[in-house]
Every structure is written in structure tokens, then in C-alpha cells.
BAFI-3210 file (N, C-alpha, C; in Angstrom, 3 decimals, decimal comma, padded with zeros to 6 digits):
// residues 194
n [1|2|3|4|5|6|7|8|9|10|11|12|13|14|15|16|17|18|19|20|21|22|23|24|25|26|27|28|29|30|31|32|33|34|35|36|37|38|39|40|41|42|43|44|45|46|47|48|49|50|51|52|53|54|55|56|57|58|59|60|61|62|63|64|65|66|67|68|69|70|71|72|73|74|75|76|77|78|79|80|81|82|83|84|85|86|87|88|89|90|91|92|93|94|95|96|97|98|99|100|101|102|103|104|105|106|107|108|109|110|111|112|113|114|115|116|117|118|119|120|121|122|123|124|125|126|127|128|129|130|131|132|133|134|135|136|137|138|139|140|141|142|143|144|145|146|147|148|149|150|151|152|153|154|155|156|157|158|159|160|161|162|163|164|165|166|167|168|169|170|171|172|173|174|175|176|177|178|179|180|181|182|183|184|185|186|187|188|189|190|191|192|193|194]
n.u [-063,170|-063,873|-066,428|-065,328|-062,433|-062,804|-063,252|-061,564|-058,690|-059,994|-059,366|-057,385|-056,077|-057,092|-055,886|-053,624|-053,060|-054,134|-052,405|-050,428|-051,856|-051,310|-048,615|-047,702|-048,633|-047,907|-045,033|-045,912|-046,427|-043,745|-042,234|-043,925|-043,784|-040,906|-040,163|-041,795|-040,486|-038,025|-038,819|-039,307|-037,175|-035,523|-037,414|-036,848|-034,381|-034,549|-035,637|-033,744|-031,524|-032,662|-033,220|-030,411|-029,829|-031,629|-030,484|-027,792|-027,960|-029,677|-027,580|-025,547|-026,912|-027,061|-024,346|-023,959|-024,953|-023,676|-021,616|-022,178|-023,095|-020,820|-019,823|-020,786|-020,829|-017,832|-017,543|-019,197|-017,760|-015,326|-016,282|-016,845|-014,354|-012,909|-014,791|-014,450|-011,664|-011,508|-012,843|-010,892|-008,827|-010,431|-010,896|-007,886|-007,537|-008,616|-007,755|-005,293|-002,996|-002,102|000,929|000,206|-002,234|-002,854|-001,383|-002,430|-005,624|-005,177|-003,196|-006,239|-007,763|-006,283|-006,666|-009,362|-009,746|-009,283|-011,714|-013,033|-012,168|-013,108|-015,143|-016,668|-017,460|-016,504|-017,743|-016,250|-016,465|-016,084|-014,839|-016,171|-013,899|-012,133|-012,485|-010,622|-008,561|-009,071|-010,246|-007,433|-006,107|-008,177|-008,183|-005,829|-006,645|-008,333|-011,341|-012,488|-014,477|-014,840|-017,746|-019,110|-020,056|-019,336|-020,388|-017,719|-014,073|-011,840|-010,653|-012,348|-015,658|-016,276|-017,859|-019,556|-021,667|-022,476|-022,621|-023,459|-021,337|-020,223|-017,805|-016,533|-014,275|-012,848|-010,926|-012,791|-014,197|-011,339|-010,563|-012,750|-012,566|-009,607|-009,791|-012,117|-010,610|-008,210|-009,383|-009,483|-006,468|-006,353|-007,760|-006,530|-004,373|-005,052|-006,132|-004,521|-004,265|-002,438]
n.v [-009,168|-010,780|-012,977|-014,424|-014,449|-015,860|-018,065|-018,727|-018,659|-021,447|-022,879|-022,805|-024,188|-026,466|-027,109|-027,133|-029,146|-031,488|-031,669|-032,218|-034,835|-036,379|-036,378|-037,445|-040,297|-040,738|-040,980|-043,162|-045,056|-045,453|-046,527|-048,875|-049,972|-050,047|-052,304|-054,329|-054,672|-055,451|-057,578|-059,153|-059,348|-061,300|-063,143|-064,667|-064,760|-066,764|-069,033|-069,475|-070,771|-072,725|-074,071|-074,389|-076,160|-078,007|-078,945|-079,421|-081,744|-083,499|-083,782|-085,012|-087,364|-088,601|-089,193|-090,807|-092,917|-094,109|-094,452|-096,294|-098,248|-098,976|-099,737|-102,296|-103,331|-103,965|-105,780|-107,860|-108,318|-109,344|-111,425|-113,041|-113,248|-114,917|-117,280|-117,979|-118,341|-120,649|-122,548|-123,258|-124,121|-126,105|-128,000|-128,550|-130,081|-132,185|-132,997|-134,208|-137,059|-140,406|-141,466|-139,329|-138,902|-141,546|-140,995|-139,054|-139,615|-142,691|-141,171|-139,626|-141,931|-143,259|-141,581|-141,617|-143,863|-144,548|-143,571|-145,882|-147,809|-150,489|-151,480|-153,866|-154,294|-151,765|-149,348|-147,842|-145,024|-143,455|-141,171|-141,922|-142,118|-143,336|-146,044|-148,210|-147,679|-147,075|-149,764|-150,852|-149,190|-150,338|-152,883|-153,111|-152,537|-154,415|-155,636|-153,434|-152,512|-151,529|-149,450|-148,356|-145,506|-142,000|-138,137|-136,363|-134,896|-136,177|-138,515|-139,855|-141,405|-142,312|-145,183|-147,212|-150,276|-150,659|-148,385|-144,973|-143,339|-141,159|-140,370|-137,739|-137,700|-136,179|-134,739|-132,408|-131,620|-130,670|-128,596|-126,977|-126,456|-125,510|-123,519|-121,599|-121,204|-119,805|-117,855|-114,860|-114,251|-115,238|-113,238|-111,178|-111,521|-111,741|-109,495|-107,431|-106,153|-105,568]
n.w [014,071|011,545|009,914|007,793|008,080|010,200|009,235|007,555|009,341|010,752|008,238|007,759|010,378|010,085|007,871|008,532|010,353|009,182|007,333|009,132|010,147|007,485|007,268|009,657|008,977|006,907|007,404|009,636|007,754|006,234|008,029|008,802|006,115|006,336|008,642|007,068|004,945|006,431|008,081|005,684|004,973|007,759|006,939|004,324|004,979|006,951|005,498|003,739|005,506|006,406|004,254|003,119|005,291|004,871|002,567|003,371|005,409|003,789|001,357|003,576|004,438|001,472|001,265|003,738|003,008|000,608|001,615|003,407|001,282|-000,440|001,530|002,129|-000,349|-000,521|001,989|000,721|-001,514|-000,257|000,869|-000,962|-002,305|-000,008|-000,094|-002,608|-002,061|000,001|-001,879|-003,266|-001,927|-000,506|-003,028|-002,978|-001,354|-001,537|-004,059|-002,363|-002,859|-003,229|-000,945|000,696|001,050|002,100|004,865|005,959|006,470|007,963|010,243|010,738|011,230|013,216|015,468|015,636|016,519|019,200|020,646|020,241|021,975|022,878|022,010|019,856|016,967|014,621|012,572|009,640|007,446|004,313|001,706|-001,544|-003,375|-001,563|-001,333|-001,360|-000,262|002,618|003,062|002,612|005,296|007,298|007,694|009,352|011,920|014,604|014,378|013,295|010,656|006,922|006,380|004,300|002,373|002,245|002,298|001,534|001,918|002,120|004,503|007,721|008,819|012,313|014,002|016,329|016,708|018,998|020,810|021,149|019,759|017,669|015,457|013,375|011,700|009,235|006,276|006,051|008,283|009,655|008,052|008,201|011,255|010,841|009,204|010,833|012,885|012,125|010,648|010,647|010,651|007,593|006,478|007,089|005,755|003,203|002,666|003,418|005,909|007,696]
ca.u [-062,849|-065,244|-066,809|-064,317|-061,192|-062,202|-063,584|-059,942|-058,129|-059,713|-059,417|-055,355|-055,788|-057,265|-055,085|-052,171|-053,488|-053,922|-050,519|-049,390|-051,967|-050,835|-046,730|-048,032|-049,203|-046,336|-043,550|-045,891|-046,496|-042,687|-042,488|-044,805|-042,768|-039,139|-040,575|-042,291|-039,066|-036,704|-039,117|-039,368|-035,785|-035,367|-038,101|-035,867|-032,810|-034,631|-036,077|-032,403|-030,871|-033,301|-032,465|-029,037|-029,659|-032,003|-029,363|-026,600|-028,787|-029,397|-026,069|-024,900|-028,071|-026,389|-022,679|-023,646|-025,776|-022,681|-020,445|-022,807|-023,146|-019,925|-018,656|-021,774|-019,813|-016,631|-017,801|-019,796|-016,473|-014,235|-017,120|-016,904|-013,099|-012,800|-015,437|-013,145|-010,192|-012,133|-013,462|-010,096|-008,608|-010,937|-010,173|-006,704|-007,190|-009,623|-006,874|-004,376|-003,135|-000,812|001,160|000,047|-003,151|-002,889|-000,829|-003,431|-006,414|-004,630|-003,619|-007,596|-008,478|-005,932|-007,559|-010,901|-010,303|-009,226|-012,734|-013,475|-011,059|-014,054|-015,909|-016,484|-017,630|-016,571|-017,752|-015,951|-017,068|-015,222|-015,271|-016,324|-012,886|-011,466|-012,912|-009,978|-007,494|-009,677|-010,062|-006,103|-006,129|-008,808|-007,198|-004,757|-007,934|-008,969|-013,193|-013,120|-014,577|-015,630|-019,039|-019,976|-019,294|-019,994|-019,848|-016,304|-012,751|-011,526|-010,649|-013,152|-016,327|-016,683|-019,022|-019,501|-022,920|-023,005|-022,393|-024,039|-020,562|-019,542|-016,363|-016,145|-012,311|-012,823|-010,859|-013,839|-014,213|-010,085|-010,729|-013,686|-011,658|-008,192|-010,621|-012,736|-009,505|-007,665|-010,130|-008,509|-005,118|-006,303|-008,461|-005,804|-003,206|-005,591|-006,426|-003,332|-004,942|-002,229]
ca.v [-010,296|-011,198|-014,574|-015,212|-014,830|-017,054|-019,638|-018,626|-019,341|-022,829|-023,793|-023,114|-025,123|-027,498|-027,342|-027,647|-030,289|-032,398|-032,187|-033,643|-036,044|-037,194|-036,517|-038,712|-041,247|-041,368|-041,618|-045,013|-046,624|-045,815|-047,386|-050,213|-050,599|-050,789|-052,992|-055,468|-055,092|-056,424|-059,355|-059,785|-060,127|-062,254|-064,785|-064,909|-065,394|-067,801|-070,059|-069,521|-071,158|-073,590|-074,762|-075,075|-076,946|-079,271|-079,716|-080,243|-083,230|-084,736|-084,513|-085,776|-088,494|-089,551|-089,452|-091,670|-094,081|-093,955|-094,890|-097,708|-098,962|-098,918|-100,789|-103,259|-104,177|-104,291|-106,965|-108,979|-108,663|-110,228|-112,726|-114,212|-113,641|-115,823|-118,364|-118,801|-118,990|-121,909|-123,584|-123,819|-125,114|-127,343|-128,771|-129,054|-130,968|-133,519|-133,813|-134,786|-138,538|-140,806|-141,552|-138,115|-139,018|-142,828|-140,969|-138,225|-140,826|-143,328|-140,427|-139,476|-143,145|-143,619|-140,311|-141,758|-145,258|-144,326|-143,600|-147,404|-149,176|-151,491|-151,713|-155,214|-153,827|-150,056|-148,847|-146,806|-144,311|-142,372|-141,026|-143,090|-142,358|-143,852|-146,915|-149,334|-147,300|-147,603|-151,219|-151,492|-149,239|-150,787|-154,674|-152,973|-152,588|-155,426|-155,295|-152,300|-152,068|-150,454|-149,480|-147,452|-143,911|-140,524|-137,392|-136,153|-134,683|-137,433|-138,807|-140,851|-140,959|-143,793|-145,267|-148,206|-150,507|-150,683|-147,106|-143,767|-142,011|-140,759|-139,440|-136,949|-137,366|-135,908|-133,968|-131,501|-131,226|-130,390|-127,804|-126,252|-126,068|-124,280|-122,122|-120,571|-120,639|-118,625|-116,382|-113,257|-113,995|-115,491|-111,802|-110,175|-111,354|-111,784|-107,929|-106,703|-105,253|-105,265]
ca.w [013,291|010,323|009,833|006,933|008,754|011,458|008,364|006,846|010,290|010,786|007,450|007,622|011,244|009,194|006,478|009,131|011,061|007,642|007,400|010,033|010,113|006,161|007,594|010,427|007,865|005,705|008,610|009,411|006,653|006,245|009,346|008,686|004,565|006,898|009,501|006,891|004,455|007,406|008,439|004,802|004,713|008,176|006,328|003,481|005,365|007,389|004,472|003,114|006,540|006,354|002,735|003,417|006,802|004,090|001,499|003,882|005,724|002,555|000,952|004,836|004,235|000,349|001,714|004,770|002,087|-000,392|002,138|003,855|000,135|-000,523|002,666|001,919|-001,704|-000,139|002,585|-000,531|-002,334|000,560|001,672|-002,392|-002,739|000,676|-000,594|-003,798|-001,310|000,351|-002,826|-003,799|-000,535|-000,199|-004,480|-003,380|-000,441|-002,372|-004,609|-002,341|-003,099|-002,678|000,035|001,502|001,790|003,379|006,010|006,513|006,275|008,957|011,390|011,355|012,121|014,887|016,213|016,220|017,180|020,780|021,000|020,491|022,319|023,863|020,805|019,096|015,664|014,046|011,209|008,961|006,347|003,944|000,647|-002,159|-004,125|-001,080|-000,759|-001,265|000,761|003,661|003,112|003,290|006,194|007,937|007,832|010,768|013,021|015,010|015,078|012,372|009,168|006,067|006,040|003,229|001,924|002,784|001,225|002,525|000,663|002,584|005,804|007,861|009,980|012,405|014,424|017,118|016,953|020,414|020,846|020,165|019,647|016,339|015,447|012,597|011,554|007,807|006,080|005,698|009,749|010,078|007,329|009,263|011,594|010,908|009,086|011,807|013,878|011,516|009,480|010,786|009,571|006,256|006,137|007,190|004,288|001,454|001,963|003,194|006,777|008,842]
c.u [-064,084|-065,559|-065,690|-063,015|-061,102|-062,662|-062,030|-058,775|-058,440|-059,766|-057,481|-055,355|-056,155|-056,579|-054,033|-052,154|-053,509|-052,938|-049,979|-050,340|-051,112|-049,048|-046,972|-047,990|-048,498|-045,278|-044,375|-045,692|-045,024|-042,264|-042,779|-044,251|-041,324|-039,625|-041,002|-041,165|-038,453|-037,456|-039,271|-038,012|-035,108|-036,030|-037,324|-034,768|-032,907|-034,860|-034,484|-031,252|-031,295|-032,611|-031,084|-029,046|-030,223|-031,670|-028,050|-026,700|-028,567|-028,371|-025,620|-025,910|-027,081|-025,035|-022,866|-023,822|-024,867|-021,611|-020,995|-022,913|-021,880|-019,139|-019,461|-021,002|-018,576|-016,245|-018,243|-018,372|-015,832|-015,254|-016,754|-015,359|-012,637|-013,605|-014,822|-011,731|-010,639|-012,384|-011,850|-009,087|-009,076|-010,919|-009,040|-006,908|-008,101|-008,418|-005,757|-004,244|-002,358|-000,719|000,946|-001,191|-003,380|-002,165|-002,111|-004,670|-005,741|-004,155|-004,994|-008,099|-007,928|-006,389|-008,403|-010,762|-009,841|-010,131|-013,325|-012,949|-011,903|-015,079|-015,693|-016,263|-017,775|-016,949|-017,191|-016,371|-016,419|-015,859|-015,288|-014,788|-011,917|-011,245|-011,415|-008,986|-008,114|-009,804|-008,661|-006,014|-006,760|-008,393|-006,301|-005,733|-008,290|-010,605|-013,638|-013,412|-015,423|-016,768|-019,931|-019,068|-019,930|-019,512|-018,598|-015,263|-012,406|-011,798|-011,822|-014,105|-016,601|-017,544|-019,403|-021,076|-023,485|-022,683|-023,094|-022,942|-020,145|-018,637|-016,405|-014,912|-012,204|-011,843|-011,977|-013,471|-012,948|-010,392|-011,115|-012,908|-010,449|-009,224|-010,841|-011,373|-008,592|-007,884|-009,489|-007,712|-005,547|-007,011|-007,390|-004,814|-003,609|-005,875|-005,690|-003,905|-003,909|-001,089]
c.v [-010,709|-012,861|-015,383|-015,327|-015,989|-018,231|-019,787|-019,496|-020,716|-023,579|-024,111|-024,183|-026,165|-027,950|-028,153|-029,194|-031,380|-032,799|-032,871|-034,560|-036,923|-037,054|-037,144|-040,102|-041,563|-041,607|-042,999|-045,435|-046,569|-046,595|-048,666|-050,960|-051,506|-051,931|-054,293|-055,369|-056,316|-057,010|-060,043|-060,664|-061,564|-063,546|-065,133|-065,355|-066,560|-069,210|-070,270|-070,485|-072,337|-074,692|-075,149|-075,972|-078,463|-079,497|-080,602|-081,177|-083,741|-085,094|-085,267|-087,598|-089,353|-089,760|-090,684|-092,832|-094,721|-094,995|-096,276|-098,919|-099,666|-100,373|-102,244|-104,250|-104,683|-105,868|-107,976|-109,234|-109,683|-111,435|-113,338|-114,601|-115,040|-117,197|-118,801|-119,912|-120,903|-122,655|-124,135|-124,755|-126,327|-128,684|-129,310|-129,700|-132,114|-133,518|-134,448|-136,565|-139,214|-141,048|-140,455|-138,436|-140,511|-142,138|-140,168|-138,962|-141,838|-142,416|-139,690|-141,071|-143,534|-142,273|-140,544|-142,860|-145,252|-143,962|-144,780|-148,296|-150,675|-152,130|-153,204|-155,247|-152,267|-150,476|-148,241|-146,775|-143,542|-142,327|-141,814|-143,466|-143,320|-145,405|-148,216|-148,713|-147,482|-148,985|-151,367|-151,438|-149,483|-152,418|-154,371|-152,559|-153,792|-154,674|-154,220|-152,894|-151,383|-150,357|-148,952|-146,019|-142,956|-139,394|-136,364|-135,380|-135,413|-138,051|-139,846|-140,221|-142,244|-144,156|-146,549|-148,605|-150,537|-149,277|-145,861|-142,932|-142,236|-139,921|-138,937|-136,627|-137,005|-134,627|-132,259|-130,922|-130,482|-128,968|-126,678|-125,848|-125,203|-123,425|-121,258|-120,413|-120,075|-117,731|-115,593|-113,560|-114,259|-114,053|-111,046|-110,463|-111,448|-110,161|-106,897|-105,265|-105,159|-103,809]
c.w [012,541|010,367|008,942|007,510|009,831|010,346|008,280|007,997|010,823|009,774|007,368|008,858|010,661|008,101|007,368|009,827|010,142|007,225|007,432|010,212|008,869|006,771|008,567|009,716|007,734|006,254|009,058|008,915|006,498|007,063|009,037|006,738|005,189|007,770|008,178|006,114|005,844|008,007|007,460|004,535|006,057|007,677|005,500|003,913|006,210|006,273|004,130|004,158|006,287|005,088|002,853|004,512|005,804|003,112|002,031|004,625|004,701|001,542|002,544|004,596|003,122|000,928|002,297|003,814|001,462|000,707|002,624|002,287|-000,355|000,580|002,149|000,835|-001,279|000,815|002,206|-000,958|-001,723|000,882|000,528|-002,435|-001,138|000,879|-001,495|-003,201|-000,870|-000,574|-003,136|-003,032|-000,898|-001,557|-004,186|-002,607|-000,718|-003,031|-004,111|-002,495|-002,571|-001,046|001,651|001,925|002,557|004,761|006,796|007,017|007,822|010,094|012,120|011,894|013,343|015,922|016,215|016,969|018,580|021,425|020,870|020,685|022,820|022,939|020,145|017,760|015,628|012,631|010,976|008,168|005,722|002,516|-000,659|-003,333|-003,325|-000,341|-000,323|-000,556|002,311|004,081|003,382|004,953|007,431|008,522|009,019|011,737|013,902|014,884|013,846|010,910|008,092|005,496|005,037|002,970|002,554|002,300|002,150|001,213|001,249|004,295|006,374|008,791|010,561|013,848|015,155|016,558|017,943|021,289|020,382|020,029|017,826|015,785|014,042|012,155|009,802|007,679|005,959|007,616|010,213|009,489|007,996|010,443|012,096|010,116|010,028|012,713|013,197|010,081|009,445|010,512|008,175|005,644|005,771|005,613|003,461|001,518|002,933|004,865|008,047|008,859]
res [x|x|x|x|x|x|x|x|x|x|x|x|x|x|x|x|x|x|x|x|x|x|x|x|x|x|x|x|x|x|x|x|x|x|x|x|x|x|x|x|x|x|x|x|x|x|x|x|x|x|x|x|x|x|x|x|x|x|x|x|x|x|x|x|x|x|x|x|x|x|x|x|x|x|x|x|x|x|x|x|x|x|x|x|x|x|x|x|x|x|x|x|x|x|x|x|x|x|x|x|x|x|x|x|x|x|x|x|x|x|x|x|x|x|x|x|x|x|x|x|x|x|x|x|x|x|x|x|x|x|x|x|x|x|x|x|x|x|x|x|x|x|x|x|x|x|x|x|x|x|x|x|x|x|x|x|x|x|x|x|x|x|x|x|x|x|x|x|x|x|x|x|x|x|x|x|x|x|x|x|x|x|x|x|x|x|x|x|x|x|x|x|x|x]
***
């Protein structure tokens, strides 16, 4: 065997060996291309999960907002339309007159004055439109009379000197009243909830 054949024979082992190191190589990095592809693509599909998880929060976020806004107007709405209701109530029952209101007016004073059966001197107080009806119905009092005004839709407030009790018999107080004791129905039929 000559010197060149054995150069010749380890340059082919060398050649061969080269080979498969470079066909080594190239099945990694193929390897190491598929491998970072498909974590390229789980990052992608994660960011992509993600994004939808933080669109469908914040549309769920505006919906809830929308809807809290929403109810917010709805409860302004009914609080004003049942403040109207009341303003207007309370107009008509200042306007009542007449014989409707001496009866109304005189069933609040015999409802207070059983709180001053012992009393020497009552005051009464009412509203200043009502001064001279009070004066009539005060003349059927023994001990009572009319002390002044007060701001009222009618009725009376009255009041012993030798007494700390004070009776609140106003139209306004009755009002108050059947109000709070029947909000919920007047809710219910002004907006139709049952």
C-alpha cells in the first residue's frame, strides 16, 4: 500500500465522515427550524387566545357598563317621573277648597285635639291661605286658638303652652304618609311592573 492510497483512503473517510457530520447538521437544524416553527406557532396561538380572552373581558367590561348605565337612567327617569307624580299630588291637594277642605281641616283638628284635652291654651297653625277657616273652625274649641301660619298645603299644627307635645295634623304629613306606605303600588302602576 503506497502513501497515497492510504492519504486517498482517509481523505474518502474524511470525506465520508463530513457527510454525515453536515447530514447530521442539517437533520438538526431541521430539527431545531420544526421545533422553533411549532413554538413559534403555540406563541402565536397563545397571544391569539389571549387577545380574544382581552377583547371578550372588555366587550363583557362595556356590556356590564352599558347595562349599569342604562339601569342608572332608568332609575333617574322613574325617581323624576315620581317627583312630578308628587308635585302634582301635592298642587291638587293645595287646591282643594270648599267644603272639602273645612271637612278635611276639622277632621285633622279633632285628631289632634285629643291630645289636649287638659290643656288651658292651644295653639293652632295652619296655612296662611287658611287663616279665616281656621278662625271659624277654631270658635268650636274651648281654650284653642289661632296662632299664626306655617308653611303647609293645609291642615293644622298644634301645640299646648303648657306642654311640649306637638301634633303635626297637615295635609303635607298625611301625604308623607300614604306615600311611603304605598310607593310600591304607585311604582308598580305608573310603570306597569306587575
Amino acid at each position: 500500500m503506497s502513501l497515497d492510497t492510504v492519504v486517498e483512503d482517509i481523505r474518502d473517510e474524511a470525506r465520508a465522515r463530513a457527510e454525515e457530520i453536515r447530514a447530521d447538521g442539517e437533520a438538526r437544524a431541521e430539527e431545531i427550524v420544526a421545533e422553533a416553527e411549532d413554538d413559534a406557532q403555540d406563541i402565536v396561538a397563545e397571544a391569539e387566545r389571549e387577545v380574544e380572552q382581552q377583547i371578550e373581558q372588555e366587550r363583557e367590561q362595556k356590556l356590564s357598563s352599558a347595562k349599569l348605565e342604562a339601569k342608572q337612567q332608568r332609575l333617574e327617569a322613574r325617581r323624576e317621573t315620581l317627583q312630578d307624580v308628587r308635585e302634582r299630588v301635592e298642587a291638587a291637594v293645595a287646591d282643594i277648597d270648599g267644603e272639602k277642605r273645612e271637612e278635611l281641616t276639622r277632621a285633622l283638628l279633632d285628631a289632634a285635639a285629643t291630645e289636649f284635652e287638659d290643656a288651658d291654651t292651644v295653639h293652632v297653625y295652619g296655612r296662611a291661605d287658611d287663616q279665616e277657616l281656621l278662625g271659624d273652625i277654631v270658635a268650636d274649641y274651648d281654650g284653642f286658638e289661632v296662632a299664626g301660619e306655617t308653611e303647609c298645603l293645609g291642615g293644622v299644627v298644634v301645640e299646648a303652652e303648657a306642654s311640649r307635645v306637638r301634633v303635626n295634623n297637615t295635609f303635607d304629613s298625611v301625604l308623607e304618609e300614604v306615600w311611603e306606605e304605598n310607593l310600591r303600588e304607585i311604582s308598580e302602576e305608573l310603570f306597569e311592573e306587575r
